[in-house]
C-alpha positions as CSV (number, residue, x, y, z in Angstrom):
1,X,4.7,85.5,96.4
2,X,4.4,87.3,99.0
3,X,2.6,85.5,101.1
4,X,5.6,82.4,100.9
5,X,8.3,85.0,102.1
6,X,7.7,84.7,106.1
7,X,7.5,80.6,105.6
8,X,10.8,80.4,103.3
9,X,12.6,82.6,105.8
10,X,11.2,80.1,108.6
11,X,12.4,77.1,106.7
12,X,15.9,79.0,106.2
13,X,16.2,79.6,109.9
14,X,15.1,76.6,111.2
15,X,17.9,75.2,108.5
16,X,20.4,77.0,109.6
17,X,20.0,76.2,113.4
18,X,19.9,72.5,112.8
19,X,22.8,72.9,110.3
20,X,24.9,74.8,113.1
21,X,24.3,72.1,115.3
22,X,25.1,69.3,113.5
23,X,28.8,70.8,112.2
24,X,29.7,72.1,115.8
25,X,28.9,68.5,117.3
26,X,30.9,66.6,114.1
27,X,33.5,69.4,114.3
28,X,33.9,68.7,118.2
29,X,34.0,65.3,118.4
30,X,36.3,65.0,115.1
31,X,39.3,67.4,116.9
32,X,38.9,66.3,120.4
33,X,40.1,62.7,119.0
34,X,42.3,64.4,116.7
35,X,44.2,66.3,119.2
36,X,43.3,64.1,122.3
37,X,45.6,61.6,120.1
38,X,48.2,64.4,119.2
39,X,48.7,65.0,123.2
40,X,48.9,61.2,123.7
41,X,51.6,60.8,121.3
42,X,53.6,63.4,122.9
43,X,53.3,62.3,126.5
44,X,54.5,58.3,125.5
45,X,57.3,60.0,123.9
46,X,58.0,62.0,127.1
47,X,57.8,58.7,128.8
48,X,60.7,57.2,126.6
49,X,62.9,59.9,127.5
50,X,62.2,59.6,130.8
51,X,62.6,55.8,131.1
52,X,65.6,56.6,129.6
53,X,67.2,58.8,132.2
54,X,66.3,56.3,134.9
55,X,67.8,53.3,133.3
56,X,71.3,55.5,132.5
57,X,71.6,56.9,136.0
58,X,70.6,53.3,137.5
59,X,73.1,51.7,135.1
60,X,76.1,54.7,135.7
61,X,75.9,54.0,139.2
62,X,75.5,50.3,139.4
63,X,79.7,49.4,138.6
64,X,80.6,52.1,141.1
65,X,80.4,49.6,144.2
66,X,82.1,47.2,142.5
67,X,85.5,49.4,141.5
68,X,85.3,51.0,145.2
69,X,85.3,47.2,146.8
70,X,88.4,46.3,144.7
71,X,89.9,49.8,145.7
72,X,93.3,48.9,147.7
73,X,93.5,52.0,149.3
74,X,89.8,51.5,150.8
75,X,90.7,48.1,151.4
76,X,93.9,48.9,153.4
77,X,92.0,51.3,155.5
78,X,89.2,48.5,156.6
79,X,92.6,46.4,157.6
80,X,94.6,49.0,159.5
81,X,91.6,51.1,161.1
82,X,93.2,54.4,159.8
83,X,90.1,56.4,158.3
84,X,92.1,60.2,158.5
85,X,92.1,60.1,154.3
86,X,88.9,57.8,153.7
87,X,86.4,60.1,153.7
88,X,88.6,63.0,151.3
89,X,88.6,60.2,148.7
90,X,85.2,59.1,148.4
91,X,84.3,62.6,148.4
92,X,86.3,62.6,145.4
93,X,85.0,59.6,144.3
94,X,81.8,61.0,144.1
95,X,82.4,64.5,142.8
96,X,83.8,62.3,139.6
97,X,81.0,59.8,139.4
98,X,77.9,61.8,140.3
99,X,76.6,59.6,142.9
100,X,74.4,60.8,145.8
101,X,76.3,59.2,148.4
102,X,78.9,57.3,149.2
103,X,79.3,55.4,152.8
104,X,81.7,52.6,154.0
105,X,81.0,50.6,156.4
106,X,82.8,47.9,159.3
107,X,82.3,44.6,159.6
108,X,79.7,46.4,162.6
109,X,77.9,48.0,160.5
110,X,79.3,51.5,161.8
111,X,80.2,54.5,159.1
112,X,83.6,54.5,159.3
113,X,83.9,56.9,156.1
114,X,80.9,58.8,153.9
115,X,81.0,62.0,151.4
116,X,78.7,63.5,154.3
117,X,81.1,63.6,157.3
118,X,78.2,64.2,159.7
119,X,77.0,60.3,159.2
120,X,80.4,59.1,160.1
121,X,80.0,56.9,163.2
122,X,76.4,56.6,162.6
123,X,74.8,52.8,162.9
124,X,73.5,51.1,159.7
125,X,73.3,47.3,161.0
126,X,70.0,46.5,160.6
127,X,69.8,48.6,157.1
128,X,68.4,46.4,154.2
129,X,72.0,47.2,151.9
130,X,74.0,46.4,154.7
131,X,72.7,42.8,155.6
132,X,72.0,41.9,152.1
133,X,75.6,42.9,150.9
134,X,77.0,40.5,153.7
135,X,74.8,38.0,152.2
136,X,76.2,38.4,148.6
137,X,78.8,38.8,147.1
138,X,77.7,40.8,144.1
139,X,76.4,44.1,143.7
140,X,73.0,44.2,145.6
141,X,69.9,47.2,144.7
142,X,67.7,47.9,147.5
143,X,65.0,50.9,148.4
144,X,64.6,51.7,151.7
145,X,61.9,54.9,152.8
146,X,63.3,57.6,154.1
147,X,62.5,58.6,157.8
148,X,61.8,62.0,156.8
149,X,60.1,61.0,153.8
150,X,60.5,59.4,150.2
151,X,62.8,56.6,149.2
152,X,66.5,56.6,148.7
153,X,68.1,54.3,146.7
154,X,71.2,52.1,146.6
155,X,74.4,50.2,145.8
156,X,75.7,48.0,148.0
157,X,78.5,45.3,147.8
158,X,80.3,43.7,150.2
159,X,84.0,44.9,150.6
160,X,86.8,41.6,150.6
161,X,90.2,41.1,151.8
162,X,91.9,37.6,150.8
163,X,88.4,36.4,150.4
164,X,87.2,37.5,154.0
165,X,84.6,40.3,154.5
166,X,86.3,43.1,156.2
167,X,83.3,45.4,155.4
168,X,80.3,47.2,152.8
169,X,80.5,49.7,150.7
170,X,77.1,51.6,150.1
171,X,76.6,54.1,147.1
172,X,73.4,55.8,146.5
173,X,71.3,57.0,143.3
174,X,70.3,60.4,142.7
175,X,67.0,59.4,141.4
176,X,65.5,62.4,142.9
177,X,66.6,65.2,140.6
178,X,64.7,63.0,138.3
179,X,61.4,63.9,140.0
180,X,62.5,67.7,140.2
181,X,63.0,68.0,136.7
182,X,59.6,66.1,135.5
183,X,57.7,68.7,137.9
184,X,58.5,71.5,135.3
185,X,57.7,69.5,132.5
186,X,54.3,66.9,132.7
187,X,51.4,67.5,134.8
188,X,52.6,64.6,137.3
189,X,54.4,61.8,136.8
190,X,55.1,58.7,139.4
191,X,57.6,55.5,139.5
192,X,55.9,52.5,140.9
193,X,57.5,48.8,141.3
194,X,56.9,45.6,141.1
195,X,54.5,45.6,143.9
196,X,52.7,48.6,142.7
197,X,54.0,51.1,145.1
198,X,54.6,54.3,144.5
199,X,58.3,55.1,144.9
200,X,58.9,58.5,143.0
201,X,56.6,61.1,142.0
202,X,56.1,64.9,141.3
203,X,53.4,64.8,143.9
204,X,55.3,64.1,147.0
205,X,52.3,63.2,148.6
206,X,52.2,60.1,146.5
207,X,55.2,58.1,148.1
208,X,54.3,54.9,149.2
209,X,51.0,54.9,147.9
210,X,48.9,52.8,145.4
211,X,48.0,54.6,142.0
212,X,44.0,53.7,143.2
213,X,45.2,55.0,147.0
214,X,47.3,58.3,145.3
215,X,44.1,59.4,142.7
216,X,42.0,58.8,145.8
217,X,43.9,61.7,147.8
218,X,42.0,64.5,147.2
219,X,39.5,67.1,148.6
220,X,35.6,66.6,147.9
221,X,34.2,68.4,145.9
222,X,31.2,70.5,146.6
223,X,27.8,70.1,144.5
224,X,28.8,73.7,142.7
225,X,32.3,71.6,141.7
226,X,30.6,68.6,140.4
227,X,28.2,70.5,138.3
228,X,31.4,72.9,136.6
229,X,33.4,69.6,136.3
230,X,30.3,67.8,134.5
231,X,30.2,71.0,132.2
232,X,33.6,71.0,131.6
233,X,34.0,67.4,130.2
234,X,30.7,67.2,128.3
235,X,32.5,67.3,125.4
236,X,35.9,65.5,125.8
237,X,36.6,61.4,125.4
238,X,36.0,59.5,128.8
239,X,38.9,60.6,131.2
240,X,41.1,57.5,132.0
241,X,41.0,59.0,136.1
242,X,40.8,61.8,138.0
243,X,43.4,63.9,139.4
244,X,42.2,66.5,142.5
245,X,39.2,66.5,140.9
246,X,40.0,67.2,137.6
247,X,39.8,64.8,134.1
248,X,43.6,63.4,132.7
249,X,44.9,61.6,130.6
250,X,46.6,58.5,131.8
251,X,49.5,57.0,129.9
252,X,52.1,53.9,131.1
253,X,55.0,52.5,130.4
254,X,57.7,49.9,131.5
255,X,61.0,50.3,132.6
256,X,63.1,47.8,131.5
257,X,64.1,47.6,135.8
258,X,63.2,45.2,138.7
259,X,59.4,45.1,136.9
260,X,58.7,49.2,137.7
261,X,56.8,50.8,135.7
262,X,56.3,55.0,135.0
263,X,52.6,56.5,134.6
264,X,52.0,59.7,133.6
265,X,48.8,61.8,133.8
266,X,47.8,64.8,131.7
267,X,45.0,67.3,131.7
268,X,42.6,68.4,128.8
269,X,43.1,71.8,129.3
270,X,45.2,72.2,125.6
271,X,42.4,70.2,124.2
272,X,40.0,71.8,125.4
273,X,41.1,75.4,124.5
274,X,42.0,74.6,120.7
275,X,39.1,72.4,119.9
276,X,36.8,75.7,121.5
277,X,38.8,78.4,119.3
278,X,37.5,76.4,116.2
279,X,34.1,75.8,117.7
280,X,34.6,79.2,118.3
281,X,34.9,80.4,114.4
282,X,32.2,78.1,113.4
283,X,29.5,79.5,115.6
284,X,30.8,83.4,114.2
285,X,30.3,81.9,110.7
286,X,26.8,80.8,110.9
287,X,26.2,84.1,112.7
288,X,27.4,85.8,110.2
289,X,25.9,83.9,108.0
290,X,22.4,84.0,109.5
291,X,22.8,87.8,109.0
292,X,23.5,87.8,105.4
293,X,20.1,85.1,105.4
294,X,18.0,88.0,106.7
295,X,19.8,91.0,104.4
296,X,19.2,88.8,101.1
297,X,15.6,88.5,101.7
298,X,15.2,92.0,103.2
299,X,16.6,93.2,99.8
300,X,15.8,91.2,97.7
301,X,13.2,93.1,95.6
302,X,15.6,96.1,95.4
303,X,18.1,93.3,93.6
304,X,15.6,92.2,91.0
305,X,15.0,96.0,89.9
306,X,18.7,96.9,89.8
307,X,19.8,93.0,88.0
308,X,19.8,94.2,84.5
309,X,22.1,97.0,85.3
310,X,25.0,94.8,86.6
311,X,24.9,92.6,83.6
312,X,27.2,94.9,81.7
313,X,29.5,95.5,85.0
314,X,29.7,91.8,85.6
315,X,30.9,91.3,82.0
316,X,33.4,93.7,82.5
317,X,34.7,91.8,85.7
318,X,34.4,88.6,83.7
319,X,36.7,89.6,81.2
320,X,38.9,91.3,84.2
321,X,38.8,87.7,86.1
322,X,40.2,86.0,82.4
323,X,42.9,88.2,82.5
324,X,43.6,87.6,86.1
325,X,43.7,84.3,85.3
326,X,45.8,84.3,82.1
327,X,48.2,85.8,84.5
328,X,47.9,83.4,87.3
329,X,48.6,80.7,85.1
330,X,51.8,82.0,83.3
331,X,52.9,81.9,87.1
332,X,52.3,79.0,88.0
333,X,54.4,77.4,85.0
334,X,57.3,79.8,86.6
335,X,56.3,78.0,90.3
336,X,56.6,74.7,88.6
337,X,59.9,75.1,87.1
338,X,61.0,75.8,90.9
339,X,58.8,73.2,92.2
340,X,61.1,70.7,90.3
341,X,64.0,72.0,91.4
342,X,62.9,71.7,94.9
343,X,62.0,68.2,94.3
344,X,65.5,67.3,93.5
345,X,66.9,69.1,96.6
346,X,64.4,67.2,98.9
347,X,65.8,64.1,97.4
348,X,69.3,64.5,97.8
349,X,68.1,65.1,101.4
350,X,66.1,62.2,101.8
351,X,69.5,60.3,101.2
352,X,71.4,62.6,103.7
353,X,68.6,61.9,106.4
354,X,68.8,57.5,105.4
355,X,72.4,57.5,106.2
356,X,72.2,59.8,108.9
357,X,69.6,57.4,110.3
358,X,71.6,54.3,109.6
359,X,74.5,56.1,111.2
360,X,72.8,56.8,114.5
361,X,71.8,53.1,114.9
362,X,75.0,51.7,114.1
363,X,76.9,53.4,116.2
364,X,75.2,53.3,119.5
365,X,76.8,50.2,120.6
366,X,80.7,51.1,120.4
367,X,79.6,54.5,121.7
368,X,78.2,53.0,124.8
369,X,80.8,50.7,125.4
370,X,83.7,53.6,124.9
371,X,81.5,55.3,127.4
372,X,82.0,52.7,130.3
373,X,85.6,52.2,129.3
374,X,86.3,55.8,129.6
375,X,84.6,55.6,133.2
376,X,86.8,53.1,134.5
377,X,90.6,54.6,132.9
378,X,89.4,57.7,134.8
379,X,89.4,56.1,137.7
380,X,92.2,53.9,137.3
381,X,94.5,56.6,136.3
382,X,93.6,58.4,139.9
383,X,94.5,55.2,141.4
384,X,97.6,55.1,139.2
385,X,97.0,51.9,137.7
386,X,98.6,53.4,134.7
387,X,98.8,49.5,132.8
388,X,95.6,48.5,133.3
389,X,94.4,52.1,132.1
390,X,96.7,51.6,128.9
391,X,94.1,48.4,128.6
392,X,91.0,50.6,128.5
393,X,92.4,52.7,125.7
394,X,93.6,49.9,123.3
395,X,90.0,48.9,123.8
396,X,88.8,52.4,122.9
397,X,91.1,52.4,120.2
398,X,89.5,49.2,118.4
399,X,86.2,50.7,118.9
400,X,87.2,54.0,117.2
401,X,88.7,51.9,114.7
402,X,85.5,49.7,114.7
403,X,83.4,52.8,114.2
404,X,85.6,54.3,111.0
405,X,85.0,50.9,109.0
406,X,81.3,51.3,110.1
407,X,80.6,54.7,108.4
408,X,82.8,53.0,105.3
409,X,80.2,50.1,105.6
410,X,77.4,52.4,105.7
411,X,78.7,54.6,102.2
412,X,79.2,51.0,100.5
413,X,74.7,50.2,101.2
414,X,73.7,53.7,99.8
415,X,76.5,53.2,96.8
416,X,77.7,49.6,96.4
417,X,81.5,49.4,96.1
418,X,84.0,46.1,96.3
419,X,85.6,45.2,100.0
420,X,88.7,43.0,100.5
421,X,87.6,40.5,102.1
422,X,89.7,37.6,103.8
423,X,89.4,33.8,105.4
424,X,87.3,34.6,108.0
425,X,86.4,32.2,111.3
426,X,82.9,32.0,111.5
427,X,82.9,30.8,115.4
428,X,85.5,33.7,116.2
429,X,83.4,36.4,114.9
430,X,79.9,34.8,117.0
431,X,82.4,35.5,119.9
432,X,83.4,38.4,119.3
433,X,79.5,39.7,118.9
434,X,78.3,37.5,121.9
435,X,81.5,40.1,124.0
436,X,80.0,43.6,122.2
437,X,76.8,43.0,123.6
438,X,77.6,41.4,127.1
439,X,76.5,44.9,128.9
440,X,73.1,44.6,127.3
441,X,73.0,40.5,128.4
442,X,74.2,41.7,132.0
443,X,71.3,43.7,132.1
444,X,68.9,41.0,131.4
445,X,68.2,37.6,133.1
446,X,68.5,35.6,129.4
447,X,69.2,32.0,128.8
448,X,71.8,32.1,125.6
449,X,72.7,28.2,124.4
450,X,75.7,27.9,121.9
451,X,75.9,25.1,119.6
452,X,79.4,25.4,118.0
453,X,81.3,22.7,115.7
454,X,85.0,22.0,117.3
455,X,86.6,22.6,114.3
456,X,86.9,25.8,112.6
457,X,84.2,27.3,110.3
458,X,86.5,29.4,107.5
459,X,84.7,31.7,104.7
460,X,85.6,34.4,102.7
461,X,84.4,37.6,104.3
462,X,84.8,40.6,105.7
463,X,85.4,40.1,109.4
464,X,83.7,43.8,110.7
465,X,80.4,43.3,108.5
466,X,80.0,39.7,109.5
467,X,80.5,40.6,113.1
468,X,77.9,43.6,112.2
469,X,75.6,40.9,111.3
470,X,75.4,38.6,114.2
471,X,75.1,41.5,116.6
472,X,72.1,43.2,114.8
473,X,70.4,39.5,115.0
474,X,71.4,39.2,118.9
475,X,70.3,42.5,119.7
476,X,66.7,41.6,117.3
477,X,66.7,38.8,119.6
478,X,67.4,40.3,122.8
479,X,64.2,43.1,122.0
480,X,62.1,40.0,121.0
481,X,62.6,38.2,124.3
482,X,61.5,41.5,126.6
483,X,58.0,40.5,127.5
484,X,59.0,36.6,127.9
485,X,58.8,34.9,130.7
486,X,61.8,32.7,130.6
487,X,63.3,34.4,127.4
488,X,66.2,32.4,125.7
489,X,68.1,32.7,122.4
490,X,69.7,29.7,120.9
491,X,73.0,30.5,118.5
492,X,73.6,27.3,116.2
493,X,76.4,27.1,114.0
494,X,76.8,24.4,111.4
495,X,79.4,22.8,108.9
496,X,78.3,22.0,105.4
497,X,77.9,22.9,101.9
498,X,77.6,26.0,103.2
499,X,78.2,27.4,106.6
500,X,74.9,28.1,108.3
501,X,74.4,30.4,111.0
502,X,70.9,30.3,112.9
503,X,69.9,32.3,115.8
504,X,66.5,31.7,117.2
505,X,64.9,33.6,120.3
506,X,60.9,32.8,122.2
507,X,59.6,35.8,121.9
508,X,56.7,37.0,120.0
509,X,57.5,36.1,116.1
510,X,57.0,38.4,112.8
511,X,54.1,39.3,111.8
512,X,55.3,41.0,108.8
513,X,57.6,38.6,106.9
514,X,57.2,39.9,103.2
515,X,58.4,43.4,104.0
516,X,60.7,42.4,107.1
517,X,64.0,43.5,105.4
518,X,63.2,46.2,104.2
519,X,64.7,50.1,105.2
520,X,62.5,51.6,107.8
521,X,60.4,48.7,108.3
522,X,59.8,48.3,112.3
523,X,57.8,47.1,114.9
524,X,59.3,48.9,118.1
525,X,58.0,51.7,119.7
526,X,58.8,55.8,118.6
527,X,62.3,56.1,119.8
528,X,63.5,52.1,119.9
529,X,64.2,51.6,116.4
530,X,64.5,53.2,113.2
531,X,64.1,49.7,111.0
532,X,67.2,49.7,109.6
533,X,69.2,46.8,111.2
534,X,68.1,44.1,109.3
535,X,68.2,46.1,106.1
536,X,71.8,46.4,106.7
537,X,72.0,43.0,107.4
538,X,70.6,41.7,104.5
539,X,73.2,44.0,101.9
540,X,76.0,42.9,103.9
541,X,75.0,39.3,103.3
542,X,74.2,39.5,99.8
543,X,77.6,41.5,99.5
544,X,79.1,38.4,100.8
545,X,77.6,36.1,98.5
546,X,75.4,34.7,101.0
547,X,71.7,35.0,102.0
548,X,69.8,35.8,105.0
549,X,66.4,34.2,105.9
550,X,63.8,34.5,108.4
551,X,60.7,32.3,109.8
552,X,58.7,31.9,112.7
553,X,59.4,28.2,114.3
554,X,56.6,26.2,115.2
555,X,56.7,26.5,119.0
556,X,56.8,30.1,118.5
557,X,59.1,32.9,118.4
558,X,61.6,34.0,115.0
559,X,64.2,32.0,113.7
560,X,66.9,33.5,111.4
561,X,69.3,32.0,109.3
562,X,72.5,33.3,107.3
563,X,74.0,31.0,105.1
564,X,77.4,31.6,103.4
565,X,80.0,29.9,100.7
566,X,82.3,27.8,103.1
567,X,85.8,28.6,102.2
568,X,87.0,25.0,100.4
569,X,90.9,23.5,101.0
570,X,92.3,25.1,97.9
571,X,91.2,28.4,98.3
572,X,92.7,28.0,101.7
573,X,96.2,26.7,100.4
574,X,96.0,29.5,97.9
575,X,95.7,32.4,100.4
């Protein structure tokens, strides 16, 4: 027996080494994914919100041109040559709106007013904004670079007087704050468009670079580098490229803008130091483990002499332990009772948090269009265009109005409750959608066809929720159609047994039609969509004694189809 002892304690090392080995690599590679994924998720999200801000400051400055060309007072001044009060009001103008700058311009191309008094009289002829403008007459985008560096970005439209171009008015994006407050947040970030260049970035170095031309632009590392930075990422996924040096994590995604595009790059460090705290505890535990190897066999003759003498002490900690656990027991029957009552609090939540969901998607549409109204009855109450101002609020107030009978809408799909309904023009109510969603078409090149009968197409409804219908299925269509080439949605409207509403887009088709309709079903990106548009949809149309259908059409893309009870001549002469 004695004689084994040195070649069992061999074995047991040897074990234990190999052992170690084999947990620290599984436990590495397990969490690097793990966590490499964790940081991934939160950098596309990061790149949402900030596609977001580009697209709202692109959009919030876009209709500024076009209400300062129709301004009389700028108008009159281009006529008459009197500039004394130009300048004060686009300085107002731009105080209001947020813009960068504001500039207009002579038929010369000469600053004749600007929010920065020390361009006035400065030359702009040959400028990109300026010539393009003269060539159209709608609101033109261009990026020009900066002679001291970077890009700037504008707004240009031509300025007309009884249809004669007396001058341009210029208005320019503040896209750069944009760039100042990503450099606090991500490791670097960069805008690039259509033609790949680089045309905002945290790295100012970057501007009007390639990605392959900006990663390139760094020092060379030395051999002593090269050999830390192989150490270093031993251990982590492939890199996706190389910033100054030093491994990141590369993640891209498209703004919905002239084809540009927003890539993001983050480093390992985070990674790196969480996965090593675990690898950390792992390699203490064998340690410590490997010691208490070595104390067992150093002692264990000493146990075998003094074994007897526990049994009577570990009978007393036996029954000690079924006491302990007669007393765990009785409470967990006390932590079930409030287990269950738990349970039905997080249920009553789970409700709350559906409708607040469902809330928050219905809503964003009158929200954004009371936005842009709001925007122009400012400014056409400081022009004292007090009637056309009174227009803007009616429309605000049918949106309000709009919005109450959603949230009532909203209560009837979590509790179902009767609606008045009334005769109800089918082709009135596509109309009125196919207006709601005209700032989302006007932001998109799309090819809608309507196929209406002349006559009118009556059933019994409610007017709001059918109008809630048909926009859900544009804007469906509208998301569908983003990556197409030449997309196009087709609205058909027909007259028969029943009155049948089909809307059918090219984009990419379902994939998932069994469970298409229901609640939190999606196929958009984190942030795009909650899944609960067609959902909605479906209630309202059952509600309304109808039915809606979806299938993917043989040359591709989704076709769906609401059908409804048409409203016949006596039920007509009745109401």
């Amino acid at each position: 027996m004695t004689g084994r002892t040195p070649l069992l304690m061999r074995a047991l090392l040897v074990f234990l080494v190999l052992a170690a080995l084999a947990v620290i690599w599984v436990t590495n590679s397990w969490l690097s994914g793990r966590f490499t994924e964790t940081v991934r998720n939160r950098a596309e999200v990061r790149l949402a919100l900030y596609t977001g801000n580009i697209m709202s400051e692109l959009q919030r400055t876009s209709v500024v041109p076009l209400l300062l060309a129709r301004d009389p007072a700028l108008i009159g001044s281009l006529n008459s040559g009197d500039f004394s009060t130009t300048s004060g009001r686009l300085i107002s103008a731009q105080k209001e709106i947020g813009a960068a700058s504001i500039l207009l311009l002579d038929l010369s191309g000469r600053t004749v007013a600007a929010t920065d008094r020390n361009l006035i009289g400065t030359m702009h002829g040959t400028k990109p904004y300026f010539v393009e403008a003269q060539r159209s007459r709608d609101t033109v985008f261009t990026v020009a670079e900066r002679e001291v560096g970077g890009y700037e970005f504008t707004y240009s439209r031509a300025v007309l007087s009884e249809n004669r171009l007396i001058g341009v008015i210029v208005v320019g994006v503040e896209l750069a704050k944009l760039e100042r407050s990503w450099a606090g947040i991500s490791d670097a970030v960069a805008v690039l468009d259509s033609e790949g260049k680089i045309i905002l970035a945290t790295e100012p170095r970057w501007r009007g670079l390639t990605m392959a031309e900006a990663l390139a632009v760094r020092s060379a590392p030395s051999a002593i580098e090269r050999a830390f930075q192989v150490t270093a990422d031993w251990a982590n996924h492939p890199p996706d490229a190389y910033l100054s040096g030093e491994a990141v994590m590369k993640n891209e995604a498209r703004i919905p803008f002239r084809g540009w595009r927003l890539v993001s790059f983050t480093t390992y460090d985070s990674i790196r130091e969480r996965v090593n705290a675990v690898l950390a505890l792992e390699i203490m535990g064998f340690a410590i483990l490997l010691a208490g190897a070595f104390y067992i066999l150093s002692r264990r003759a000493r146990l075998q002499s003094v074994l007897f003498q526990r049994e009577s002490a570990e009978l007393r900690q036996l029954n000690a332990r079924l006491q302990r656990e007669i007393a765990e027991r009785e409470k967990v029957q006390k932590d079930l009772a409030v287990a269950e009552q738990t349970l039905a609090q997080s249920s009553k939540l789970a409700v709350l948090g559906e409708m607040s969901a469902a809330v928050s998607h219905e809503l964003n549409q009158p929200l954004a269009a009371m936005k842009t109204y709001l925007a122009g009855a400012r400014l056409l109450l400081q022009r004292k265009r007090g009637e056309e101002a009174l227009s803007s609020f009616q429309r605000i107030d049918d949106l309000i109005e709009r919005m109450g009978a959603i949230t009532r809408q909203l209560k009837s799909y979590a509790r179902k409750g009767g609606e008045a309904f009334e005769p109800v023009d089918v082709k009135a109510c596509v109309s009125t959608a196919l207006s709601m969603m005209e700032p989302q078409l006007r932001a998109r090149t799309v090819k809608i066809t309507r196929t209406l009968p002349r006559e009118k197409v009556m059933v019994m409804a409610d007017r709001i929720r059918l109008e809630q219908v048909i926009i859900n299925l544009l804007r469906n269509a509208l998301d569908a159609t983003s990556k197409s080439e030449a997309p196009q949605i087709d609205i058909l409207l027909s007259k028969g047994e029943t009155a049948t509403l089909t809307v059918r887009d090219n984009g990419h088709g379902i994939e998932d039609l069994d469970n298409l309709f229901e609640p939190f079903y999606t196929t958009k990106k984190p942030g795009d969509g909650v899944g609960l548009g067609l959902a909605i949809s479906s209630g309202i149309v059952n509600d309304l004694g109808g039915r809606l259908t979806a299938r993917n059409a043989a040359e591709g893309g989704a076709v769906f189809e609401v059908q409804l009870p048409i409203l016949g001549a006596e039920v007509r002469a009745a109401e």
